[in-house]
VEXROMI-468965 format. One record per residue: residue number from 1; residue in three letters; z, x, y of N, C-alpha, C in turn. Coordinates in steps of 0.1 Angstrom, whole numbers. Atoms other than C-alpha are relative to their C-alpha. Last residue first. Layout:
[atom NUM,'ALA',[Z,X,Y],[Z,X,Y],[Z,X,Y]]
...
! end
This chain:
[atom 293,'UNK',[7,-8,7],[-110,-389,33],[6,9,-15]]
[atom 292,'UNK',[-5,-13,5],[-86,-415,42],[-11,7,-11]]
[atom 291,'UNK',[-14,-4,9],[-110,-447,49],[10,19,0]]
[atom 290,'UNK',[-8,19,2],[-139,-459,70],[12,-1,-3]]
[atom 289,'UNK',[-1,2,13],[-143,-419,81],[-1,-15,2]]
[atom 288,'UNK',[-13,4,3],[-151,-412,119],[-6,-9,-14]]
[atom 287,'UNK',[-2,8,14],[-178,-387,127],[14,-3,0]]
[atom 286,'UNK',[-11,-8,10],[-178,-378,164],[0,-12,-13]]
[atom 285,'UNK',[6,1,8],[-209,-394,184],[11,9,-11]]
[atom 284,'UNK',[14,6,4],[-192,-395,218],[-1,7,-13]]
[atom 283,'UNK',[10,0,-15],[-159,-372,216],[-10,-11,-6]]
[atom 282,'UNK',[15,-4,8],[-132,-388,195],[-9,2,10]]
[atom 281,'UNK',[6,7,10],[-99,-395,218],[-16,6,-1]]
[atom 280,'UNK',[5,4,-9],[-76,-366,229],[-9,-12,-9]]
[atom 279,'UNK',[14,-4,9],[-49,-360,207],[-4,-11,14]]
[atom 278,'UNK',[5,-17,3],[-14,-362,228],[-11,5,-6]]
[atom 277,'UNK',[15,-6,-3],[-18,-393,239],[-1,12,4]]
[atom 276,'UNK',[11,5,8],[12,-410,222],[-15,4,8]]
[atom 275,'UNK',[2,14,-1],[37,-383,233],[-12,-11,-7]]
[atom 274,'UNK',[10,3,-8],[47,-357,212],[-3,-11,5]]
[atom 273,'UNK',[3,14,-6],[77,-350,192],[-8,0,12]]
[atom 272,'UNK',[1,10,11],[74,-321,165],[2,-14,7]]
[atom 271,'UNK',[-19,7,-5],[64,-298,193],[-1,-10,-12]]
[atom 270,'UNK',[1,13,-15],[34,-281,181],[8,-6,-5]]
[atom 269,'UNK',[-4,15,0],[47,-249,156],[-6,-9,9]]
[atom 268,'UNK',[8,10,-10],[32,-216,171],[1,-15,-7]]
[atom 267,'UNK',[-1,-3,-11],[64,-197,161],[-12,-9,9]]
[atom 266,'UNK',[-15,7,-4],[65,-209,123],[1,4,15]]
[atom 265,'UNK',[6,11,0],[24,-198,120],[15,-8,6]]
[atom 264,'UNK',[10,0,-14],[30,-160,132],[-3,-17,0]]
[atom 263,'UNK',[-8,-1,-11],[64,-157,110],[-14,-11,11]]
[atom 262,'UNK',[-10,13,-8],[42,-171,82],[11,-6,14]]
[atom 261,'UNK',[9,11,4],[14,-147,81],[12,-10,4]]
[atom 260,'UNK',[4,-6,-16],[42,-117,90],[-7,-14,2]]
[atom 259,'UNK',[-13,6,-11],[60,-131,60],[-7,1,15]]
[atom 258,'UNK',[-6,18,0],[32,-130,32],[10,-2,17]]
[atom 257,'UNK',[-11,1,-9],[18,-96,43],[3,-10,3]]
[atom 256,'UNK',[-1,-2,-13],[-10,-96,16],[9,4,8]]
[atom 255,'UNK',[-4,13,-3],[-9,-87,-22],[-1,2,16]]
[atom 254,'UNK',[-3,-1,-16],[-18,-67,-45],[-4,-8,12]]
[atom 253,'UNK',[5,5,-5],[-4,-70,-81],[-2,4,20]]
[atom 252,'UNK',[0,-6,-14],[18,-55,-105],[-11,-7,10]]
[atom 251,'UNK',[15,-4,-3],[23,-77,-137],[2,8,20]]
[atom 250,'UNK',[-5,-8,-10],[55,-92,-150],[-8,11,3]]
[atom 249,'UNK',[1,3,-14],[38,-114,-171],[3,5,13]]
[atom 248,'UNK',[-10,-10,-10],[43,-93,-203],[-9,-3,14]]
[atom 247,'UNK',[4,-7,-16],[28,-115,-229],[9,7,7]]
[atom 246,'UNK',[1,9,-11],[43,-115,-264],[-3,5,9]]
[atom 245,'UNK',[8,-2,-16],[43,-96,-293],[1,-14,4]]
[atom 244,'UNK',[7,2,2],[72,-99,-324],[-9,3,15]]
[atom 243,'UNK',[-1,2,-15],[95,-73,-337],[-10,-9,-3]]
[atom 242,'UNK',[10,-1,-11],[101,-79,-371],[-3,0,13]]
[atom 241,'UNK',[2,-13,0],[133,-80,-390],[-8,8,10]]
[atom 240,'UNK',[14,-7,-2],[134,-117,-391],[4,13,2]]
[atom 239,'UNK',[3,-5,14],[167,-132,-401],[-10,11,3]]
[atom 238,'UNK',[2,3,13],[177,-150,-369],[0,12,-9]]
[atom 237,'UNK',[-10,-5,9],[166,-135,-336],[1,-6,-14]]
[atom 236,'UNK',[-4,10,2],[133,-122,-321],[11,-7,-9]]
[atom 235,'UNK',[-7,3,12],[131,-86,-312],[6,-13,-3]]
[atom 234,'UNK',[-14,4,-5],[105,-83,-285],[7,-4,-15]]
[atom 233,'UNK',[-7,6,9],[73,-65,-280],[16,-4,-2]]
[atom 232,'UNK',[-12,-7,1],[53,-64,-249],[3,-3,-18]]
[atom 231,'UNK',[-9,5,11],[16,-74,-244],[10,8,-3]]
[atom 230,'UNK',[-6,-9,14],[-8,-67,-215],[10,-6,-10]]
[atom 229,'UNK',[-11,-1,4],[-21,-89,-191],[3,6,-15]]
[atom 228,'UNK',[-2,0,14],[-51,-83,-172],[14,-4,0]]
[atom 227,'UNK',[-10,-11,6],[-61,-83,-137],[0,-2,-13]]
[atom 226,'UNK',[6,-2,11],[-95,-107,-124],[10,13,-16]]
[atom 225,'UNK',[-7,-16,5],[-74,-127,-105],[-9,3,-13]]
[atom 224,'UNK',[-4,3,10],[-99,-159,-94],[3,13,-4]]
[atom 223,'UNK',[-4,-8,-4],[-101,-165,-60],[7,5,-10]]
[atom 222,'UNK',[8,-6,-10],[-122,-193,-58],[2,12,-2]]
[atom 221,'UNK',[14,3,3],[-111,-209,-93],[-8,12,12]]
[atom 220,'UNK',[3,-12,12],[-77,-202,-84],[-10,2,3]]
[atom 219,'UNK',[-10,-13,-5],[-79,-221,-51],[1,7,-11]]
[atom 218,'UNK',[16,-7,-4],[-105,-249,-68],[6,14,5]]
[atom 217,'UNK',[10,0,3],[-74,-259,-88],[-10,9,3]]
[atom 216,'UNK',[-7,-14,5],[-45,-254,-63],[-15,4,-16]]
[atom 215,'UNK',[3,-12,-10],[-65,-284,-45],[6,16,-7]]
[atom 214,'UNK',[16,-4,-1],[-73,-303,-77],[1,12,15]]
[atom 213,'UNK',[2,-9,11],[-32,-301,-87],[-20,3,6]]
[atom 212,'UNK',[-6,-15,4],[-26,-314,-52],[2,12,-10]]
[atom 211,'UNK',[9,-10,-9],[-47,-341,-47],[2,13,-2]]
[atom 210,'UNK',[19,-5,6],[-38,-353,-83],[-6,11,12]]
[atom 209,'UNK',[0,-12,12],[-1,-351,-66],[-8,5,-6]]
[atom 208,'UNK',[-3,-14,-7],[-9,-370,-34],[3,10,-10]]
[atom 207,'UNK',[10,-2,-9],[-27,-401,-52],[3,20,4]]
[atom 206,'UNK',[11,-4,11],[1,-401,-76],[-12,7,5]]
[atom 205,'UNK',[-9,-15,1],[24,-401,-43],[-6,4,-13]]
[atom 204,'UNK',[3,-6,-12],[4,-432,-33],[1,14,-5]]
[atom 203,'UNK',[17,-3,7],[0,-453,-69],[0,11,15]]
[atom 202,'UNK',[1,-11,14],[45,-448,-68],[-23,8,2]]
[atom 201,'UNK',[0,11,8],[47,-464,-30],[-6,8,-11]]
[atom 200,'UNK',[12,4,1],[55,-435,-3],[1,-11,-17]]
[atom 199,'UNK',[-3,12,-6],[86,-423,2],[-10,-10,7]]
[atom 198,'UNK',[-2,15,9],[84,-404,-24],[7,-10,6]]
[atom 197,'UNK',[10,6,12],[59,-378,-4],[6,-13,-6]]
[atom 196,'UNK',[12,-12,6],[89,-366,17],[-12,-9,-3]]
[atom 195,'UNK',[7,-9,-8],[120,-383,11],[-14,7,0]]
[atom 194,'UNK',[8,7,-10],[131,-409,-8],[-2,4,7]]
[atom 193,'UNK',[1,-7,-15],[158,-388,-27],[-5,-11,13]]
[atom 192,'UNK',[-13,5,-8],[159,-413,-56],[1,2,13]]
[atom 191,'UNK',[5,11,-5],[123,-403,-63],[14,-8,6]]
[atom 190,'UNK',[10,4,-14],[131,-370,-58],[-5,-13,8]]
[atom 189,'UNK',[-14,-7,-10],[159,-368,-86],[-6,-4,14]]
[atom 188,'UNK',[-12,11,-4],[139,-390,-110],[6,5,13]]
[atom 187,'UNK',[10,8,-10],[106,-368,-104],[11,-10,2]]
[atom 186,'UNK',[0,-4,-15],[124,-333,-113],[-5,-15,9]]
[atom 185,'UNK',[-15,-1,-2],[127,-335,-151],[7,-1,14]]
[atom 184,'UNK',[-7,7,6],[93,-347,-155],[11,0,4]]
[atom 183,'UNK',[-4,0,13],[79,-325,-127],[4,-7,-9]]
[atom 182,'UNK',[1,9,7],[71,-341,-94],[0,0,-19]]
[atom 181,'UNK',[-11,13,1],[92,-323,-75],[-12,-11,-5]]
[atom 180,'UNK',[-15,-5,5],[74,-290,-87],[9,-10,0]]
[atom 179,'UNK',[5,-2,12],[40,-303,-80],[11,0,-9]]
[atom 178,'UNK',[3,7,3],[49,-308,-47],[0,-7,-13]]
[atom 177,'UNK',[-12,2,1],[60,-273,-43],[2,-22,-5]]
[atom 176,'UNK',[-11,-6,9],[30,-263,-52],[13,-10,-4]]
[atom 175,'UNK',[5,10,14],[11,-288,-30],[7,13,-10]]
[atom 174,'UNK',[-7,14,2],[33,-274,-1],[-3,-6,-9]]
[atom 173,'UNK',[-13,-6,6],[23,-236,-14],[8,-18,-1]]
[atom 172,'UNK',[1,-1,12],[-13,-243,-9],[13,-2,-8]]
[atom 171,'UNK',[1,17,5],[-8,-260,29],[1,6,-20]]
[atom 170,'UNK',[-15,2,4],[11,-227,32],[-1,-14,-1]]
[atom 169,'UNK',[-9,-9,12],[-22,-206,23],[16,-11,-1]]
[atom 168,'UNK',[3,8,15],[-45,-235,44],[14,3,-10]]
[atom 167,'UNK',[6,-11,4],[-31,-224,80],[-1,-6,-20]]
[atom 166,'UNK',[-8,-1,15],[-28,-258,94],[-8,14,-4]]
[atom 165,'UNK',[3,-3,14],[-49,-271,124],[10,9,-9]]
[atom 164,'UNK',[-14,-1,11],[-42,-289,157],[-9,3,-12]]
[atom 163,'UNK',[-2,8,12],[-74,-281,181],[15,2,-9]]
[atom 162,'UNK',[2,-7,14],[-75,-268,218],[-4,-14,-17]]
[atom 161,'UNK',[16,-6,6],[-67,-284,249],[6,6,-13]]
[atom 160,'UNK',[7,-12,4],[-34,-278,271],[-11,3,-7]]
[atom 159,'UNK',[-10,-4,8],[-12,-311,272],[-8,16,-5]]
[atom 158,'UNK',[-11,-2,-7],[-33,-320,297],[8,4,-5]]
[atom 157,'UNK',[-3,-16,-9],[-63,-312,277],[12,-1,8]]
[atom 156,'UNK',[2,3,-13],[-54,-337,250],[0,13,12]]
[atom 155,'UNK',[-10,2,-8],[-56,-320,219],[-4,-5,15]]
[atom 154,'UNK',[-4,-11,-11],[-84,-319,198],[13,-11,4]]
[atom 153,'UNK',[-8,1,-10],[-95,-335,165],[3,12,7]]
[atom 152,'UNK',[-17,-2,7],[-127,-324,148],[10,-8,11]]
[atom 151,'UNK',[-9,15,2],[-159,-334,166],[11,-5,-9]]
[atom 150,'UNK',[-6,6,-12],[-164,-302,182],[1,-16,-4]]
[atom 149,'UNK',[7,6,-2],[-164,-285,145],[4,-6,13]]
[atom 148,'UNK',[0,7,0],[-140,-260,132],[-4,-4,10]]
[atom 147,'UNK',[3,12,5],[-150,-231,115],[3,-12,3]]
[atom 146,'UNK',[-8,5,13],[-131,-206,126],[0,-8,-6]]
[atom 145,'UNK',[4,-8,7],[-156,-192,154],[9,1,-15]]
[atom 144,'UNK',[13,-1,8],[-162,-223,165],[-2,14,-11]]
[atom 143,'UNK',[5,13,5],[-128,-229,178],[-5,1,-10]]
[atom 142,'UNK',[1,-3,17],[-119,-198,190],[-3,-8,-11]]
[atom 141,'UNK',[9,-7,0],[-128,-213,226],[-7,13,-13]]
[atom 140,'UNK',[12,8,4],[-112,-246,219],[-9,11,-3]]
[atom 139,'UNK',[10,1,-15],[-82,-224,213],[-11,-4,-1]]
[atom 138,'UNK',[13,-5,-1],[-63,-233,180],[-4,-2,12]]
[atom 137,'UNK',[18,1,-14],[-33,-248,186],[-9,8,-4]]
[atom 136,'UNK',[-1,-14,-8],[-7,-249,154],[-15,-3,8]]
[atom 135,'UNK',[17,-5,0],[-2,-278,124],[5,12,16]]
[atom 134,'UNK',[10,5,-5],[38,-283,117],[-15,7,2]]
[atom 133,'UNK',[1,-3,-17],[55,-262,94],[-8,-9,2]]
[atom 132,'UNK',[2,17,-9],[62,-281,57],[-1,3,19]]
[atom 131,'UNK',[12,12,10],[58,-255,29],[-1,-11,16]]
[atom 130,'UNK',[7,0,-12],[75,-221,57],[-11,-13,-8]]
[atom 129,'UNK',[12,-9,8],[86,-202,25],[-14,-4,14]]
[atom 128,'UNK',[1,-9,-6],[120,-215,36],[-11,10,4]]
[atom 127,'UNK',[4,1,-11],[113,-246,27],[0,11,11]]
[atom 126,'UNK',[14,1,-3],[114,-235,-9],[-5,-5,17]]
[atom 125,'UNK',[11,-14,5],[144,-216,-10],[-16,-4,2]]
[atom 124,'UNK',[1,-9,-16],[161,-248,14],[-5,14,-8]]
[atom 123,'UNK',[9,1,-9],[147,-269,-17],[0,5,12]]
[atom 122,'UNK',[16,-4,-2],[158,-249,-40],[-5,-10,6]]
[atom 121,'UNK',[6,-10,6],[197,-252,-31],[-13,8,0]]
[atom 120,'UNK',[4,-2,-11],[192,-288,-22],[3,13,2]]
[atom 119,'UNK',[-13,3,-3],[191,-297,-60],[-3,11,15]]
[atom 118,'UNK',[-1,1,-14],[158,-297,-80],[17,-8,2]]
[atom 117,'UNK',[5,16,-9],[156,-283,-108],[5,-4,7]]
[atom 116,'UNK',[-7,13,1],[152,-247,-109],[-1,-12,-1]]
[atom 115,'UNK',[1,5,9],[122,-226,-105],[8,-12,-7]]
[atom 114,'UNK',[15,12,0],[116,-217,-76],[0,-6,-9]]
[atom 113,'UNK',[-2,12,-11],[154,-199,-75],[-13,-12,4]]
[atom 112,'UNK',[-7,6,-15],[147,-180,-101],[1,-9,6]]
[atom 111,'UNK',[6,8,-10],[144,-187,-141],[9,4,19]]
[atom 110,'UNK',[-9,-1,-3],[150,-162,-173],[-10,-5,15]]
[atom 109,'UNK',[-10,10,-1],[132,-176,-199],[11,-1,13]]
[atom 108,'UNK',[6,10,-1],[93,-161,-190],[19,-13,-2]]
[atom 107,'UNK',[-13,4,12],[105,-138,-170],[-8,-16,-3]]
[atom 106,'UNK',[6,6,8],[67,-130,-146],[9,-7,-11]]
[atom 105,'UNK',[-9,5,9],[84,-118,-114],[-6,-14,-11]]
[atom 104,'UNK',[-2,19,4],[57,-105,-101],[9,6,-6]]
[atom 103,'UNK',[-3,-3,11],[57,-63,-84],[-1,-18,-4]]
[atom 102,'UNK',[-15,6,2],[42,-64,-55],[-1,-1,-11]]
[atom 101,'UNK',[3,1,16],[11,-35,-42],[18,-9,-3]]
[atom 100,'UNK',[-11,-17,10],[8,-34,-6],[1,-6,-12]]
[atom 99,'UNK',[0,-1,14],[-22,-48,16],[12,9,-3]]
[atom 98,'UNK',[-4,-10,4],[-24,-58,56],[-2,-1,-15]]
[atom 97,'UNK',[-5,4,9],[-33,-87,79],[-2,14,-10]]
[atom 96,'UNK',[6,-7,11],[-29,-70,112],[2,-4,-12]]
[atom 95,'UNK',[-9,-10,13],[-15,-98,133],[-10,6,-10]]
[atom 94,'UNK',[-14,-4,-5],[-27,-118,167],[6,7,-8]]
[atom 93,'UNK',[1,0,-12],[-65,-122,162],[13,5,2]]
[atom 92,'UNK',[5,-15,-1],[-62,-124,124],[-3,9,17]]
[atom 91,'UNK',[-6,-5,1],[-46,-155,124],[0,17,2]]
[atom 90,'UNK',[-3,-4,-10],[-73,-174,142],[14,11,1]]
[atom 89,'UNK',[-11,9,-3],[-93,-174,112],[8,8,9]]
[atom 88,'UNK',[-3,-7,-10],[-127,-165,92],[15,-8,9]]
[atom 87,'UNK',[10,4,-13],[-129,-176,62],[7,4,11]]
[atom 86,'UNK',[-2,11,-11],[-115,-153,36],[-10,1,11]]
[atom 85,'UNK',[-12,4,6],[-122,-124,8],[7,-16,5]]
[atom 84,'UNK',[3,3,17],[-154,-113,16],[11,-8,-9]]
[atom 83,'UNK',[12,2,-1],[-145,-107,52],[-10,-7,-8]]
[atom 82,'UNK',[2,11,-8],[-112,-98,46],[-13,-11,0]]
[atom 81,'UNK',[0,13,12],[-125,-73,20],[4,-14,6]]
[atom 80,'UNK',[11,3,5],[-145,-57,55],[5,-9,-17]]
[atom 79,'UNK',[12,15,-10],[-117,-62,82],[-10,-2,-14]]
[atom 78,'UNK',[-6,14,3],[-91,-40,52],[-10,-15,8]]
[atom 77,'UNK',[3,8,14],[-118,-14,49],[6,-14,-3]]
[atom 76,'UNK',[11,6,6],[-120,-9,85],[-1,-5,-13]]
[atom 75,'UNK',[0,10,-10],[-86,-3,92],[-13,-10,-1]]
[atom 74,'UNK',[-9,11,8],[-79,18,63],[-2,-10,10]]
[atom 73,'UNK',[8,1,12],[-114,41,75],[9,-11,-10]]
[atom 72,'UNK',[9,8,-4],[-96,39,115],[-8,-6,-13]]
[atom 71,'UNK',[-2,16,-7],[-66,46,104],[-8,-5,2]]
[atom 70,'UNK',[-3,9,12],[-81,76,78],[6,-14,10]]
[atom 69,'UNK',[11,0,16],[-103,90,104],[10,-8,-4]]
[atom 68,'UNK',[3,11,-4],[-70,86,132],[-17,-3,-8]]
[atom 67,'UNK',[-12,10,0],[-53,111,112],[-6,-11,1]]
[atom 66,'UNK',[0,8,13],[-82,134,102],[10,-16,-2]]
[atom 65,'UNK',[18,9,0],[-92,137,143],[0,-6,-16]]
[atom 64,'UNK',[0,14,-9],[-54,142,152],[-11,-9,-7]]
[atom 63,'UNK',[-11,2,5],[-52,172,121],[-2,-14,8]]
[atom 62,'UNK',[0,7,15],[-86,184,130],[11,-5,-1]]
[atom 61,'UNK',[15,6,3],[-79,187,165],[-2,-5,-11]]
[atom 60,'UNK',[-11,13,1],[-40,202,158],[-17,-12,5]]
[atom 59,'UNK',[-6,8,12],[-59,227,139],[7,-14,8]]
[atom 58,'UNK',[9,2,10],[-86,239,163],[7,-9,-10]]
[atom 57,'UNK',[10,15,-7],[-63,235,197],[-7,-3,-14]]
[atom 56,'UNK',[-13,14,2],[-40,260,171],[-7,-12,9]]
[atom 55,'UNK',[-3,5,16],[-69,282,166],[8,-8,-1]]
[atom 54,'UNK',[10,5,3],[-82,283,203],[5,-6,-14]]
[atom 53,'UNK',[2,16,-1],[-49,291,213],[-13,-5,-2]]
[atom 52,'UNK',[-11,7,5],[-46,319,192],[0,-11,1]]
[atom 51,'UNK',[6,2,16],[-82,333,202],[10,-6,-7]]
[atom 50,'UNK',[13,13,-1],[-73,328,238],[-6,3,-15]]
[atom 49,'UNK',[0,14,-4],[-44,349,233],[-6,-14,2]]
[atom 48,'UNK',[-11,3,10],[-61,378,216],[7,-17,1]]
[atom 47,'UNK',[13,-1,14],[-86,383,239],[8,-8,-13]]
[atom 46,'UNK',[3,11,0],[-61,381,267],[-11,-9,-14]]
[atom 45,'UNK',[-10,9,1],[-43,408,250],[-7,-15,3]]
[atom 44,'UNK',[-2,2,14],[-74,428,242],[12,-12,4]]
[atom 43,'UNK',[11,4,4],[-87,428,280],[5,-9,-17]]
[atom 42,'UNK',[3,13,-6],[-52,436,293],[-11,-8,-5]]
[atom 41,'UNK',[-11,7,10],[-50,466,269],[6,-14,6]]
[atom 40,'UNK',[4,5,12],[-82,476,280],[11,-8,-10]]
[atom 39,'UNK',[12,7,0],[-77,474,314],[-1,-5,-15]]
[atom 38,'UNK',[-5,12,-4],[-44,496,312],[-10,-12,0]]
[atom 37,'UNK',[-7,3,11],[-57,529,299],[2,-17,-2]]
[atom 36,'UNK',[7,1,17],[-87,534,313],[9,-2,-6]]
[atom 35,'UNK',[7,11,2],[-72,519,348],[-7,-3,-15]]
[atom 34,'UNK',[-8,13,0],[-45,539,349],[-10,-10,-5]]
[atom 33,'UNK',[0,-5,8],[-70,577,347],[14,-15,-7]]
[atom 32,'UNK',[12,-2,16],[-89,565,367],[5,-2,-9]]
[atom 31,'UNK',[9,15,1],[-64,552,397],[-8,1,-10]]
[atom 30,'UNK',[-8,11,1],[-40,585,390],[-10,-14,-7]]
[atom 29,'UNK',[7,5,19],[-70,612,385],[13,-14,-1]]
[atom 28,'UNK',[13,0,-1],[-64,619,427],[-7,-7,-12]]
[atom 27,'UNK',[1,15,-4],[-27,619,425],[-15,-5,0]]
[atom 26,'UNK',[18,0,-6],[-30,652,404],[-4,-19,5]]
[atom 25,'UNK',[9,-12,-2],[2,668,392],[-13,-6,7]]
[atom 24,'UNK',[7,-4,-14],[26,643,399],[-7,6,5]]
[atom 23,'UNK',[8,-15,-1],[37,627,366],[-11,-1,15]]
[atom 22,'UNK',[-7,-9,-7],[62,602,367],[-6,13,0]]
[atom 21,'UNK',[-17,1,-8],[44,572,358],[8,11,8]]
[atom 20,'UNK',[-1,-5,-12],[11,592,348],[10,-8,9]]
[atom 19,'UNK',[-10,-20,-4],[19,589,309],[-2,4,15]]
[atom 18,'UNK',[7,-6,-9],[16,544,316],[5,19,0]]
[atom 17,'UNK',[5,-11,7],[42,532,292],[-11,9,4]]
[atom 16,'UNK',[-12,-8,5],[57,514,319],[-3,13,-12]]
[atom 15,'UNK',[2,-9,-13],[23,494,329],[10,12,-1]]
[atom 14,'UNK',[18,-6,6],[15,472,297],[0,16,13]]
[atom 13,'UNK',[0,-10,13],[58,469,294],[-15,4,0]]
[atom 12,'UNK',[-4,-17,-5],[60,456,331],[0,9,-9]]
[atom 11,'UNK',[-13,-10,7],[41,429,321],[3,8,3]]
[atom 10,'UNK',[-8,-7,-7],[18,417,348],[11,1,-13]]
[atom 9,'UNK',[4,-9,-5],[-18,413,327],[15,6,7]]
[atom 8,'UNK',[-4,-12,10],[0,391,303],[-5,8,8]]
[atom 7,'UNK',[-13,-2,12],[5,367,327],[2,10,-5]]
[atom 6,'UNK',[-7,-5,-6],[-29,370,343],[13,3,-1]]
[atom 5,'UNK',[-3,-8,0],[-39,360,311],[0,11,13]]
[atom 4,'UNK',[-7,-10,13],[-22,331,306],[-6,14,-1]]
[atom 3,'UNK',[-13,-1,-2],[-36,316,339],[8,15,-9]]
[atom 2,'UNK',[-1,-8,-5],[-71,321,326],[11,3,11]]
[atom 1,'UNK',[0,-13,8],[-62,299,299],[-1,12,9]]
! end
């Protein structure tokens, strides 16, 4: 600042207008009679200047200080429904899990691509979605703080340590999709297929289907939409005159950052061919089942 007003003090315009420039009557009143002019109009200018820049440091302050307030107040609020909302997990470590408002596709005759039956078509829409990624390392030392136990499986440490685990959301979606090729109209096609689940013995893949309506089950249940649905009306045909009501599924909703979630899980894949002592074996006193839990 006190740069700027040495600055303004050398203008040649605060000194030029000076009335004893060319006047020679009394060299004597020169220095006095310069300095009462010129001082004060140096004094005011810097005055001035440093009151400008103060006001623009003032606003672009507030302006930085409101910015990073609301990032840090949207930043915070999303850690805290997190929090309340899910168990804790190693996803959140490497990606901002986020909120924006998605529109559903609620139609109840008009069917996309999930909905079809099955033909290899919707099953590359559905694998796409990331249903069948392999499990993903967890670090031993994140371990604990995501709930899983030192007598879980691990990895052999030569092969690096940690635990193999599954992000639940796209274990949810593989029992979906499950559910889907086991539909009436959908279980001949699959079971032909013999792939997957139906290539397993009929009381198996029963087995795996119950599992999978009771897991999407408690998953509502936990996380249970409290929104509404409203009612449209629609002109039904025939004779009738009447409009009649019906739901209006097509509902707004808010939602996470599905893809980012899945990019981050499709990238830490473990290799789909491993050798045979790649899991390390059970520590001392590790609970082992008699049967499939």
């Amino acid at each position: 600042m006190p740069s700027q007003g040495r600055g303004m003090a050398a203008v040649p315009l605060l000194s030029s207008f000076s009335p004893f420039r060319d006047n020679e009557q009394d060299d004597d009143e020169k220095p006095s009679e310069t300095r009462s002019v010129a001082k004060p109009a140096v004094k005011y200018s810097v005055f001035w200047v440093a009151l400008m820049c103060c006001s623009i440091g003032l606003a672009i302050g507030v302006t930085l200080g409101a910015g990073a307030a609301t990032v840090y107040n949207r930043r915070n609020t999303t850690k805290s429904c997190l929090s309340h909302t899910s168990s804790a997990s190693p996803v959140t470590r490497d990606i901002d899990v986020n909120y924006h408002i998605q529109q559903f596709e609620g139609h109840f005759m008009q069917e996309n691509i999930y909905r079809q039956k099955g033909r290899p078509e919707v099953d590359e829409a559905w694998e796409a979605l990331g249903i069948n990624y392999r499990a993903v390392r967890v670090p031993s030392e994140v371990a604990p703080e995501v709930g899983l136990a030192a007598d879980q499986v691990q990895i052999n440490e030569k092969y690096g340590g940690g635990f193999p685990a599954n992000v639940e959301g796209l274990h949810h979606l593989h029992c979906l999709n499950l559910l889907r090729k086991g539909l009436y109209y959908n279980f001949g096609y699959y079971k032909d297929l013999g792939e997957g689940a139906f290539q397993n013995e009929d009381h198996i893949v029963q087995k795996h289907i119950s599992h999978c309506v009771d897991i999407i089950r408690q998953q509502l249940m936990c996380t249970v939409d409290i929104g509404v649905l409203g009612q449209v009306w629609y002109q039904p045909g025939g004779d009738d005159p009447y409009p009649k009501a019906f739901v209006d599924f097509n509902t707004k909703h808010v939602c996470r950052n599905y893809e980012d979630i899945r990019k981050w899980a499709e990238v830490r894949q473990l290799p789909e061919d491993v050798p045979d002592d790649y899991l390390a074996p059970p520590i001392p006193g590790a609970k082992i089942h008699d049967g499939i839990p």
